[in-house]
C-alpha positions as CSV (number, residue, x, y, z in Angstrom):
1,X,4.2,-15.6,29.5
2,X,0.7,-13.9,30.8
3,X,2.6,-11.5,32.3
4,X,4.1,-10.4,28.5
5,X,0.2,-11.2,27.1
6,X,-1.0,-8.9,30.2
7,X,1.5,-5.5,29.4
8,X,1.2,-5.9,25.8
9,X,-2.9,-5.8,25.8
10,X,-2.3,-2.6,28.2
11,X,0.2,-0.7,25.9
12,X,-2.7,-1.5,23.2
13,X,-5.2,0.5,25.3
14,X,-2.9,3.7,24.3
15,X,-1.8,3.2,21.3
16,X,-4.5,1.7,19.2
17,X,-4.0,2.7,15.4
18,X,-6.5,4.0,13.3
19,X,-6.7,2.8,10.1
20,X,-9.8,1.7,7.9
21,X,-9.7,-2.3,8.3
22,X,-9.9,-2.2,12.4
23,X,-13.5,-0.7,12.6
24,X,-15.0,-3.9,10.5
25,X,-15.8,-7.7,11.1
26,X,-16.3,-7.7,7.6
27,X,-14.0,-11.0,6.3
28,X,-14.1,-9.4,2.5
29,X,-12.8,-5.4,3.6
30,X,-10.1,-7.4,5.9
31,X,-9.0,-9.8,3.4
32,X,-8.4,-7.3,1.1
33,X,-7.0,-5.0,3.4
34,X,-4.4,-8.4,4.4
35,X,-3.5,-8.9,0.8
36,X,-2.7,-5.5,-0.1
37,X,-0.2,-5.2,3.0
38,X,1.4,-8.6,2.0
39,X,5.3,-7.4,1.6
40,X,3.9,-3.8,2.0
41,X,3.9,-0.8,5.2
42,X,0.7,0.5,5.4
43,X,1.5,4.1,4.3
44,X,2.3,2.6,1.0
45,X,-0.8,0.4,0.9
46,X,-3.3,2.6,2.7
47,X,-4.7,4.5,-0.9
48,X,-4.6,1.1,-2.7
49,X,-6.9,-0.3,-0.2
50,X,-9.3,2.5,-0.4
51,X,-9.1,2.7,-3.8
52,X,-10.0,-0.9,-3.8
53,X,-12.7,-0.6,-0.7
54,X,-14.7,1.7,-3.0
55,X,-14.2,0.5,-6.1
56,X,-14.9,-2.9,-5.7
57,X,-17.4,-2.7,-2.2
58,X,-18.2,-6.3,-2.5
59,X,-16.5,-9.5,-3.5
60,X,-19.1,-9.6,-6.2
61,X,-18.2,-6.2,-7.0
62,X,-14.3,-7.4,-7.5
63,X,-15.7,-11.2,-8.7
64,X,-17.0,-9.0,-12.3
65,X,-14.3,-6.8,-12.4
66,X,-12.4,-6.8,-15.7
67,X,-8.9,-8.7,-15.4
68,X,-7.0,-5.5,-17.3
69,X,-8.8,-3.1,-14.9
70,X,-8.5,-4.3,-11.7
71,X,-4.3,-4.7,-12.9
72,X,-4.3,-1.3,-14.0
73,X,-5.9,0.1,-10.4
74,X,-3.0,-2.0,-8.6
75,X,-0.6,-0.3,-10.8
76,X,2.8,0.2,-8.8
77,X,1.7,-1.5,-5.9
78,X,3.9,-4.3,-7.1
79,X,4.0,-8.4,-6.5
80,X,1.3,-8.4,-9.0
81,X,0.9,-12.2,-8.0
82,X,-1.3,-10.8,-5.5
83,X,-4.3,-9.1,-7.7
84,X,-4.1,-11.9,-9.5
85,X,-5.0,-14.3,-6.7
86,X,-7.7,-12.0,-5.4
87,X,-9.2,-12.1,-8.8
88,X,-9.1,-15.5,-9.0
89,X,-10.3,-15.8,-5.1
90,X,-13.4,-13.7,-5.5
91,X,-14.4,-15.7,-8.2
92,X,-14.1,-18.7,-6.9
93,X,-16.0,-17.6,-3.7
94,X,-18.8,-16.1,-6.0
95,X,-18.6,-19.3,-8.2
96,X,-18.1,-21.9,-5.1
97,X,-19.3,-20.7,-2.1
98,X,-22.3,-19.3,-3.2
99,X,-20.6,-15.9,-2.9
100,X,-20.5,-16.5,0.9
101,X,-16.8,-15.8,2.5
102,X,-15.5,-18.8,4.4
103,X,-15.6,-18.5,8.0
104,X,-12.9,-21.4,9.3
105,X,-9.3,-21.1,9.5
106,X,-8.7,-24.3,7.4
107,X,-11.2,-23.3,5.0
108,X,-9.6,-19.3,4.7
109,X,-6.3,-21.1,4.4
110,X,-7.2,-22.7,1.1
111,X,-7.7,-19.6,-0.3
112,X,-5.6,-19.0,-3.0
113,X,-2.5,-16.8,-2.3
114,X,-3.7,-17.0,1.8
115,X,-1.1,-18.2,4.1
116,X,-0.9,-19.0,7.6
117,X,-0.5,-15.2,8.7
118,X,-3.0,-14.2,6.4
119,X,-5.3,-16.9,7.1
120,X,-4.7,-15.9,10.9
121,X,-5.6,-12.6,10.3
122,X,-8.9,-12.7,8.7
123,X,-10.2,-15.7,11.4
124,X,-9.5,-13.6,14.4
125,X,-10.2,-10.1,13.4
126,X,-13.4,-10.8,11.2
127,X,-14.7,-14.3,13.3
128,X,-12.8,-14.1,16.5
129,X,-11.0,-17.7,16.0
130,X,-8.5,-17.9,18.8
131,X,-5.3,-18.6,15.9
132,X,-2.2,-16.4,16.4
133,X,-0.6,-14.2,13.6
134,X,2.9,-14.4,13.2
135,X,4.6,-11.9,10.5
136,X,7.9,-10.0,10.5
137,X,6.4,-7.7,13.8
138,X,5.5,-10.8,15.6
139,X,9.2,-12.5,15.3
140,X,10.7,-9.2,16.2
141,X,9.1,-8.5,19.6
142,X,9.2,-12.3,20.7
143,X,12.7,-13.4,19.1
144,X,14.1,-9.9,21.7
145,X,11.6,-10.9,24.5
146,X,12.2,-13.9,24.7
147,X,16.0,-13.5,23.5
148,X,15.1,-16.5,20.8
149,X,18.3,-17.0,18.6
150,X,16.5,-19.5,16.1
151,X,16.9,-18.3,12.7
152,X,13.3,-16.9,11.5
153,X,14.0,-18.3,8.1
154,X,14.7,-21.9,8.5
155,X,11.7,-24.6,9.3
156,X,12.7,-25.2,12.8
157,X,12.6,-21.5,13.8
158,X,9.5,-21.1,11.8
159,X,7.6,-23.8,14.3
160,X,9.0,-22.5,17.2
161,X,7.7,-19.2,17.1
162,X,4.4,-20.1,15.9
163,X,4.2,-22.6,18.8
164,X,5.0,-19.4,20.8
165,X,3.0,-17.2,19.7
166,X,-0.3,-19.3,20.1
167,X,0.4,-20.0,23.9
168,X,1.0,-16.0,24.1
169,X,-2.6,-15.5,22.2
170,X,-5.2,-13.8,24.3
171,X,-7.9,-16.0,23.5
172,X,-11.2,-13.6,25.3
173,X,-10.3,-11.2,22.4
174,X,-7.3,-12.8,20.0
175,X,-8.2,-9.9,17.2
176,X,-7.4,-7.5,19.9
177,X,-4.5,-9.4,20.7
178,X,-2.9,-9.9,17.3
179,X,-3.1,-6.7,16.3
180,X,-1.6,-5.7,19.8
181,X,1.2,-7.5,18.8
182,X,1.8,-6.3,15.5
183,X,1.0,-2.7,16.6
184,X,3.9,-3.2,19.0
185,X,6.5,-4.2,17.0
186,X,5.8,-1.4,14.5
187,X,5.6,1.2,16.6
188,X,7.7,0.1,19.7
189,X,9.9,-2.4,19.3
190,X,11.0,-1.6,15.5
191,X,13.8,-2.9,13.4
192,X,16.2,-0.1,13.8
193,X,16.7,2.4,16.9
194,X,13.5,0.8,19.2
195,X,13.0,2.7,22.1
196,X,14.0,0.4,24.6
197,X,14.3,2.9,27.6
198,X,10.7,3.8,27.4
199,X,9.3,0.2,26.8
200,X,6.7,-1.1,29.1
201,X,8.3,-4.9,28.7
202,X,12.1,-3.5,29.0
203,X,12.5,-5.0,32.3
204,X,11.8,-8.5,31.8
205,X,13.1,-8.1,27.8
206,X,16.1,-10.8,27.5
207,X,17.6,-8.9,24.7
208,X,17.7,-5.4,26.3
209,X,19.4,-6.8,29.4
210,X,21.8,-8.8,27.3
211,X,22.5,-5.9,25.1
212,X,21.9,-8.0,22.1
213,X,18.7,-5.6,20.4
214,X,20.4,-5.2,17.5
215,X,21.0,-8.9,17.1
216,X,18.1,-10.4,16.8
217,X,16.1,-11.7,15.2
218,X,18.2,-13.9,13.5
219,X,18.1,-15.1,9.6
220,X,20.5,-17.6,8.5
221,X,21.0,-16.4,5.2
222,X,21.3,-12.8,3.2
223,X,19.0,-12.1,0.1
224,X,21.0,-12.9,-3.3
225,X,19.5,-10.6,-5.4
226,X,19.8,-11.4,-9.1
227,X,21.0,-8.5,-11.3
228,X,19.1,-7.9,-14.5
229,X,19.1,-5.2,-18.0
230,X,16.5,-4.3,-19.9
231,X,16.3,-2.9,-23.0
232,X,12.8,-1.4,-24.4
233,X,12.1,-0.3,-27.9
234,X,9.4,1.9,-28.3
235,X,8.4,1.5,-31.5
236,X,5.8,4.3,-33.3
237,X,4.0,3.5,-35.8
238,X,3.5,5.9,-38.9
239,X,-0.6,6.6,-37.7
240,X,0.6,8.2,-34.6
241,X,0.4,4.9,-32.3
242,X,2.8,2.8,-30.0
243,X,3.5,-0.8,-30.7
244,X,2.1,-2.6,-26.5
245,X,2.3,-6.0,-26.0
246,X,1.1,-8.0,-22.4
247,X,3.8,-9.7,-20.8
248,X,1.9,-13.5,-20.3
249,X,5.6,-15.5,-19.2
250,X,5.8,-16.7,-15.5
251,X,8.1,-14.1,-14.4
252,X,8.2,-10.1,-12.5
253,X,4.9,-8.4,-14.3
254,X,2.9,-11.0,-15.3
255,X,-0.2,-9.9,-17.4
256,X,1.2,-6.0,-17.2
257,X,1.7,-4.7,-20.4
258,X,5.0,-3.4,-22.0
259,X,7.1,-2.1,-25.3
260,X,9.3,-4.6,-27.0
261,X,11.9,-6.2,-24.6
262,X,15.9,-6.8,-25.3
263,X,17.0,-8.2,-22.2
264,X,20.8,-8.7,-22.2
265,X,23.2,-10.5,-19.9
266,X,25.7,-8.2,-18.5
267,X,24.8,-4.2,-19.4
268,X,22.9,-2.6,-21.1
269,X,22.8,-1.4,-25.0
270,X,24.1,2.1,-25.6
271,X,23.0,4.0,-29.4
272,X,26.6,2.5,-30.6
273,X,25.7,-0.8,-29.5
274,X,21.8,-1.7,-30.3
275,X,22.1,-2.0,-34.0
276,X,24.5,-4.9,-33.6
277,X,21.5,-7.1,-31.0
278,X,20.5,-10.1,-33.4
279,X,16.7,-9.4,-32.5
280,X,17.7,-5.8,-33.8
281,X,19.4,-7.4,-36.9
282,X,16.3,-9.2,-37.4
283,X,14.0,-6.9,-37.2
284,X,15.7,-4.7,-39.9
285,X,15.1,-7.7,-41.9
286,X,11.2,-6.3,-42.6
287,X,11.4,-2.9,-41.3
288,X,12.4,0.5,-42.2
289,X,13.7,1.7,-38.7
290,X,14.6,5.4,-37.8
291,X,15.7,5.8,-34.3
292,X,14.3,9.3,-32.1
293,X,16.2,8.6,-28.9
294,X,18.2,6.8,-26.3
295,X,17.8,7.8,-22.9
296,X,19.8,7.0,-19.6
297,X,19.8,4.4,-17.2
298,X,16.5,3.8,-15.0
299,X,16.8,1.7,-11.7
300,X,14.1,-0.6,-10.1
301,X,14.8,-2.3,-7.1
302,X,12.5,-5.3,-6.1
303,X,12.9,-7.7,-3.2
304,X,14.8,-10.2,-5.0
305,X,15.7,-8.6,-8.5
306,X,17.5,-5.3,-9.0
307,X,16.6,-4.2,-12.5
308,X,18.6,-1.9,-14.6
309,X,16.6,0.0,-17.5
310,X,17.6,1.8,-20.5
311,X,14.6,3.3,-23.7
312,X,14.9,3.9,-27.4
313,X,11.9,5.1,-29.3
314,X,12.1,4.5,-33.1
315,X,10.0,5.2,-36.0
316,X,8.9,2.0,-37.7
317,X,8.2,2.6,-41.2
318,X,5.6,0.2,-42.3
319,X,2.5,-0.6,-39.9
320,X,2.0,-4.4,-41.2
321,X,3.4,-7.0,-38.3
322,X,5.2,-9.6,-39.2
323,X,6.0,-12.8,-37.1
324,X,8.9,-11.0,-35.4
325,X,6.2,-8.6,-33.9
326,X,3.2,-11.3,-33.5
327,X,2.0,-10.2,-30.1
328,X,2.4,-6.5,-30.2
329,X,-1.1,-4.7,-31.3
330,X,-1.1,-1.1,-31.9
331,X,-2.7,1.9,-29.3
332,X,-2.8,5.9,-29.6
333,X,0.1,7.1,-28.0
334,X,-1.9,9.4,-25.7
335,X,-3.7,6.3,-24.3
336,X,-1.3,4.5,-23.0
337,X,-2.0,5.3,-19.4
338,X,-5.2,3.2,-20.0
339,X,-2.8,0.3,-19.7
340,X,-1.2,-1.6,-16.7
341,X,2.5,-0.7,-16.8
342,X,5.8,-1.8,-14.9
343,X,6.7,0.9,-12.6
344,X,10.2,1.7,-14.2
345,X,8.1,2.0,-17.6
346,X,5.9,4.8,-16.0
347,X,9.1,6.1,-14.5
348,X,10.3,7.0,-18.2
349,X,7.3,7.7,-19.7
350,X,6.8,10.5,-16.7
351,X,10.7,11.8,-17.3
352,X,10.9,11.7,-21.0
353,X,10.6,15.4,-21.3
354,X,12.7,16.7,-18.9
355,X,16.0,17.6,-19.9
356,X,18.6,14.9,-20.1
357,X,16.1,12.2,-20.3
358,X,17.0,10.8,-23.4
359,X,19.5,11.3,-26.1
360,X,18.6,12.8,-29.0
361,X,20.0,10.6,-32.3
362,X,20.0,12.4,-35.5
363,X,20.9,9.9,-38.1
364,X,18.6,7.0,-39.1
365,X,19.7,3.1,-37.9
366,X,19.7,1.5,-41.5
């Protein structure tokens, strides 16, 4: 085991990364810089975090920022969950703690949307607290090391390769050492093609002398992913403006905003097909409706949803809102990019002129 700790702090000596967050003890820059890279690689979440590093400087700086605005800046980052919590986090440090970022594992930990990576993270880079990270990196380079056959996903294997990891923890420097760690397994040993023949641990790796790379680590189960259709109206309104409403139930895109939502079982609605949706039905019920367009299919794939997309854009006749359209309020069209918006949303909104984007319908839905 110090012999692994021993190579693996000397490969660091080389191959340091740069990025922003390693030159800083500050606990705020690295939390934020941990939360944005939750479920994300760094090149996609390098310009949210400096974005964020100079918008909001400060956790009082974040603390006072407007709910819709800090949303809107994490716009197509996605797992929105997460600027929730670090809304909710910097206010409850600025309210709680006197505005004073906790400085003990247990104490980071209870952090709201911190786990024990996260928590790990910020008390070893920012206070030098000997606690060992352990993320998708970290499984990798000990589960082939090691040749550990646990599944990663199950309790037991969870446990095992924290255990692991924290005897392996370089405990003069464990900063230096966790992000040694993590460093290797993105660069070195990576998920798909690592280059095992010019690997400073290949001769004491069990999983390169078994031939069993490839292999590991093990999960014991495959992602499900559950198949969805949605159907947005975009409804305009006879002064020139776009019927928005925020999406407030506990599912994808909480407190994003979005055009009226037909989500259907099994497909999606065609031009032939919408007029007969009961909502549809309904809704003819108080207005006038006089459909523009129907465009193609739009895909978003999330970690555990596939989402399948389709737009109409209709005229609505009279601007009064009945109960059917309750929580919709009305915007100028051209200001709708002031708004927090689901990625696939933005994705039509930026294709909508090109050709072949949407069907033009010429006759009136009655």
């Amino acid at each position: 085991m110090q012999e692994f700790t021993q190579q693996l702090m000397q490969w660091q000596g080389g191959n340091k990364r740069q990025l922003p967050w390693k030159n800083t003890t500050d606990a705020y820059i690295i939390w934020l810089s941990e939360v944005i890279l939750q479920q994300t690689r760094v090149e996609q979440g390098m310009p949210y975090f400096l974005k964020f590093a100079e918008r909001y400087p400060s956790v009082s700086h974040l603390a006072n920022a407007p709910d819709d605005e800090v949303m809107h800046l994490w716009e197509g980052l996605g797992y929105y969950s997460r600027a929730r919590n670090m809304l909710h986090t910097a206010r409850f440090i600025m309210k709680e703690l006197n505005g004073v970022f906790p400085q003990t594992y247990a104490e980071i930990r209870r952090l709201k949307g911190v786990g024990d990576y996260t928590a790990a993270a910020i008390a070893s880079f920012a206070f030098g607290l000997p606690y060992a990270v352990v993320d998708g990196n970290v499984y990798r380079v000990l589960s082939r090391y090691f040749g550990i056959d646990t599944p990663i996903d199950l309790p037991q294997g969870k446990k095992q390769f924290a255990q692991l990891a924290q005897q392996l923890l370089y405990t003069p420097n464990p900063g230096l050492y966790n992000q040694a760690i993590m460093d290797f397994g993105n660069l070195q040993c990576t998920p798909a093609k690592p280059n095992c023949s010019n690997c400073p641990l290949n001769g004491s790796c069990v999983a390169n002398a078994a031939g069993r790379i490839a292999a590991l680590p093990v999960k014991s189960k495959k992602l499900v992913r559950k198949t969805r259709f949605f159907n947005f109206l975009i409804l305009h309104t006879p002064s020139g403006g776009v019927l928005l409403r925020k999406r407030m139930a506990k599912d994808i895109w909480e407190n994003l905003y979005e055009f009226l939502l037909l989500e259907t079982d099994d497909q999606l609605l065609t031009h032939q097909t919408i007029g007969n949706h009961p909502f549809i039905k309904q809704l003819l019920n108080h207005y006038r409706l006089t459909f523009r367009s129907a465009s193609g299919m739009f895909k978003q794939q999330l970690t555990h949803q596939t989402i399948y997309a389709c737009f109409f854009e209709a005229d609505i006749a009279q601007p009064e809102f009945f109960t059917l359209l309750q929580h919709f309020f009305e915007i100028p069209e051209n200001e709708i990019n002031r708004y927090a918006l689901p990625k696939i949303i933005n994705t039509y909104l930026a294709n909508r002129k090109n050709d072949g984007a949407a069907q033009q319908l010429q006759l009136p839905l009655l």
